[in-house]
C-alpha positions as CSV (number, residue, x, y, z in Angstrom):
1,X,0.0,0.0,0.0
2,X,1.2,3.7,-0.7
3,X,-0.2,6.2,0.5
4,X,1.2,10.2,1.2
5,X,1.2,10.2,4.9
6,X,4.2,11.6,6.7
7,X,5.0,9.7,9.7
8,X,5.6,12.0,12.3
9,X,5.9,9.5,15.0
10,X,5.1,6.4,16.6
11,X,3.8,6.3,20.1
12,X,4.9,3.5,22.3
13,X,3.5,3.5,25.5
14,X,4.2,2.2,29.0
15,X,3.1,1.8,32.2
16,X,6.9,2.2,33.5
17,X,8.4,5.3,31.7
18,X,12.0,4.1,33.0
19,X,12.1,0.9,32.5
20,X,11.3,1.5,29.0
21,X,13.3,4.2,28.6
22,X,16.0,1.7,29.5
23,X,15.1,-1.3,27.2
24,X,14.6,0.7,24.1
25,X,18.3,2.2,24.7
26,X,19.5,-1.3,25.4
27,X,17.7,-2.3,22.1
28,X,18.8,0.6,19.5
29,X,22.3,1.3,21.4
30,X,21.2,5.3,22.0
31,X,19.6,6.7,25.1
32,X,16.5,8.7,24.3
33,X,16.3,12.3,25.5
34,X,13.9,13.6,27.9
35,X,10.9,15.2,26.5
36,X,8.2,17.0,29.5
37,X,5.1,16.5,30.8
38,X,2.1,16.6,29.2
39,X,0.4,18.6,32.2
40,X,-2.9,17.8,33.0
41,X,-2.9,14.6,31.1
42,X,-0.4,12.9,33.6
43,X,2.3,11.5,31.2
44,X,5.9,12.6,30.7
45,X,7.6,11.2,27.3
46,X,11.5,10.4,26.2
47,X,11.9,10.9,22.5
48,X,14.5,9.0,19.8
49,X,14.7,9.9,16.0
50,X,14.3,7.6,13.6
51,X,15.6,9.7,10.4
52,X,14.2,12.7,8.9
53,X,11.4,14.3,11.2
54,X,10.3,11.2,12.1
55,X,10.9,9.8,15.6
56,X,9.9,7.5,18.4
57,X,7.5,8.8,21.7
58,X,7.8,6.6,24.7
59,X,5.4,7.9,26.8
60,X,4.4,6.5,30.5
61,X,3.1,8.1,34.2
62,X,4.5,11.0,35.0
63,X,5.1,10.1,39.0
64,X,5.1,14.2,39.4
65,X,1.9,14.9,38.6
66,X,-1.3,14.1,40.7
67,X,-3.7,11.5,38.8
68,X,-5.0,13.4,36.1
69,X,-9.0,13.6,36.0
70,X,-9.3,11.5,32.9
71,X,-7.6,8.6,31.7
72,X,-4.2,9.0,30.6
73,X,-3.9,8.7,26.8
74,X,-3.1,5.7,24.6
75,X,-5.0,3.4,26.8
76,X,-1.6,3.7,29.4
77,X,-3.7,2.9,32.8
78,X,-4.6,-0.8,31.3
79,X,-1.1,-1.4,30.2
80,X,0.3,-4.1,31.3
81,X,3.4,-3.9,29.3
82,X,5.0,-1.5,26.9
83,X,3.4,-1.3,23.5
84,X,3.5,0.3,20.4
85,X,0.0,1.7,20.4
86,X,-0.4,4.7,17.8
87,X,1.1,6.5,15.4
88,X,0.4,10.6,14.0
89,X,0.5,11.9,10.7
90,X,2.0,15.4,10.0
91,X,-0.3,16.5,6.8
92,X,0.5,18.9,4.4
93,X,-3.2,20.7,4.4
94,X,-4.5,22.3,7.4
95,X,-5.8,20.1,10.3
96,X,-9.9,21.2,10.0
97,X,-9.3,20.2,6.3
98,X,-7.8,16.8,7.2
99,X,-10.7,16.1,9.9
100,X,-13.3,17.2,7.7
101,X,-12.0,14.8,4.9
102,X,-11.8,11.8,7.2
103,X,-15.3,12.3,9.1
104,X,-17.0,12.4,5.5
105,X,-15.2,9.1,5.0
106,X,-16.5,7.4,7.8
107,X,-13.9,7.9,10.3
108,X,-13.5,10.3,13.1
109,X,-10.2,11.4,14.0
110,X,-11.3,13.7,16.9
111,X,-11.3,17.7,17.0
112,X,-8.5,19.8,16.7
113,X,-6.7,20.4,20.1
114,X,-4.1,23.0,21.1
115,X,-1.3,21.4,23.1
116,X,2.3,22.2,24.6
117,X,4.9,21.0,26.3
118,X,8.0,22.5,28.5
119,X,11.2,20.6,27.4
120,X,13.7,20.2,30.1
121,X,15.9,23.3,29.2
122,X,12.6,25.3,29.5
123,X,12.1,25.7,25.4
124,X,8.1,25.8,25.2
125,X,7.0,23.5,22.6
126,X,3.3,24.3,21.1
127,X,1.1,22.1,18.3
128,X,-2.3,21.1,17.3
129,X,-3.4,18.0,17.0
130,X,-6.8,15.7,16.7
131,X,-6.9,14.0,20.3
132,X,-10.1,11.4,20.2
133,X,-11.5,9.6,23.5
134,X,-10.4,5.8,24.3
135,X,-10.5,3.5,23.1
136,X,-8.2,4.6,20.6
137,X,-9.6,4.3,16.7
138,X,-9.3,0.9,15.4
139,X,-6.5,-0.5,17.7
140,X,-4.2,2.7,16.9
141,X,-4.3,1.6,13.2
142,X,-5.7,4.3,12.0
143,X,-3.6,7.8,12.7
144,X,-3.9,10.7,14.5
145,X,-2.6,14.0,12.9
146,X,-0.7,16.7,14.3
147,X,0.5,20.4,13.1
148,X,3.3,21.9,14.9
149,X,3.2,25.4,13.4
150,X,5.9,27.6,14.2
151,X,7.4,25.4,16.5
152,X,10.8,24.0,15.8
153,X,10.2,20.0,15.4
154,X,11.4,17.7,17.9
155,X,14.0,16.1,15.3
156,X,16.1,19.1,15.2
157,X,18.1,18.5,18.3
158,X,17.3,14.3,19.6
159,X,19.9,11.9,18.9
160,X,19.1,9.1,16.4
161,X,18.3,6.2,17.0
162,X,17.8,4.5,13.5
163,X,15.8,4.8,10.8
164,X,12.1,4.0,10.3
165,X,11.8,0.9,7.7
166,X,8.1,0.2,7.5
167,X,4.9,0.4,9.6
168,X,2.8,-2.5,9.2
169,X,-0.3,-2.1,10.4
170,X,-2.6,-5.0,10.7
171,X,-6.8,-5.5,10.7
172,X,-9.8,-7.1,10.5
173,X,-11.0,-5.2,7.6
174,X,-8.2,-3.8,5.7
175,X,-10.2,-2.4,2.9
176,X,-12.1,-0.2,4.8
177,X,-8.8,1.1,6.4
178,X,-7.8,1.6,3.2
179,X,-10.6,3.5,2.2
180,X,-10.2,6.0,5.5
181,X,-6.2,6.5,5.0
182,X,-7.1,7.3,1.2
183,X,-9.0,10.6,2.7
184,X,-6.9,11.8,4.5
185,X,-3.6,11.4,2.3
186,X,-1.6,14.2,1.2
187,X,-2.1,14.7,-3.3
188,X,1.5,15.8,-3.7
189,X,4.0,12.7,-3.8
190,X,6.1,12.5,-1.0
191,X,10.0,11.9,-1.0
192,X,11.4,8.8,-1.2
193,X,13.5,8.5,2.0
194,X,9.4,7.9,3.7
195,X,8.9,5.1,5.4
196,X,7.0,2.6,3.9
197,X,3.3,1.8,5.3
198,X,1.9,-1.4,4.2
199,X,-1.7,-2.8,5.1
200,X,-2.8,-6.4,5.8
201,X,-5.3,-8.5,7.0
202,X,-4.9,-9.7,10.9
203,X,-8.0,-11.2,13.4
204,X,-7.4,-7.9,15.6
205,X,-5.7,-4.6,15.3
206,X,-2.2,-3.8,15.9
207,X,1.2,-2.5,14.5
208,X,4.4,-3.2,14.1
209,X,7.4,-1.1,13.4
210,X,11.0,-2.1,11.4
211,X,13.8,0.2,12.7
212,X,17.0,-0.1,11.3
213,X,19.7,0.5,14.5
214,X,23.3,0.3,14.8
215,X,22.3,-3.1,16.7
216,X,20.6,-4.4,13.9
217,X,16.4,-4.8,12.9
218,X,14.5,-3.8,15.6
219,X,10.7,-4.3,15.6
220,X,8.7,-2.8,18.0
221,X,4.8,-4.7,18.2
């Protein structure tokens, strides 16, 4: 399947931020960067490139903040174990463009949200993105989509871990998948150092991820 959808980044989430800070660095051979809190939400992330502006979120608990009033995102308070969970698509069209394309074809990618971040050196990081409610969309299969604006993208200054290979995402029904991602792609062609996304037919949702790292293939499931 090709379709022109930037991969922003993949979201793997935890219920142990640490630990799976300290396994992915084990596994790649790099040591991801603190990223902040997501205030109010109750998560902290660590961030790893994966090649271009693309890059990897591990997101978990942030044992700072008091329990937030709603459930953390990305389904992190049933986690049992660290996941890759969901991934977000930077498009080239405005965000209330994107959403209105996708809810005409059937899917609902949530409303646009205004979010930010404080990095540990104190640089403020702002975005929009589409934020829906859990459970997340068809097993995170389907993307989210984000818009950072003015703000300088994360890639500029993380170390790198590897570069993004493919993102396989599985489903029940993959031509209806199919159908949704066609909405929402981008018409101009995208450049050929993009990962490729392929599409197949699995009993339940999920995704994979191939990573090319100095330690070899790593897949994250």
């Amino acid at each position: 399947m090709s379709k022109n959808l930037h991969i922003d980044h993949l979201v793997y989430a935890t219920p142990d931020l640490a630990a799976a800070v300290a396994d992915i660095e084990e596994r790649f051979g790099v040591a991801p960067t603190p990223g902040g809190a997501h205030v109010g939400l109750g998560t902290f992330n660590a961030l790893l490139g994966l090649g271009g502006r693309t890059y990897l979120e591990i997101v978990g608990p942030d044992p700072a903040q008091p329990e937030p009033v709603n459930p953390r995102p990305f389904g992190i308070d049933d986690l049992t174990e660290s996941s890759l969970v969901a991934w977000c698509a930077a498009p080239q069209r405005a965000l209330i463009d994107v959403v209105q394309a996708a809810r005409e074809a059937g899917f609902d990618p949530g409303d646009v949200r205004a979010m930010s971040r404080q990095r540990p050196d104190g640089v403020l990081l702002e975005w929009e993105l589409t934020l829906t409610s859990l459970p997340i969309p068809e097993g995170g299969v389907l993307p989210f989509f984000i818009d950072w604006g003015r703000t300088v993208h994360p890639t500029a200054d993380m170390p790198i871990g590897g570069t993004l290979m493919a993102l396989d995402l599985f489903h029940p029904q993959p031509r209806t998948i199919d159908l949704f991602l066609s909405a929402v792609s981008d018409e101009a062609q995208l450049g050929d150092d993009e990962a490729n996304i392929t599409l197949n037919y699995a009993d339940r949702a999920k995704l994979t991820a191939e990573i090319l790292t100095a330690n070899g293939l790593v897949i994250l499931h």
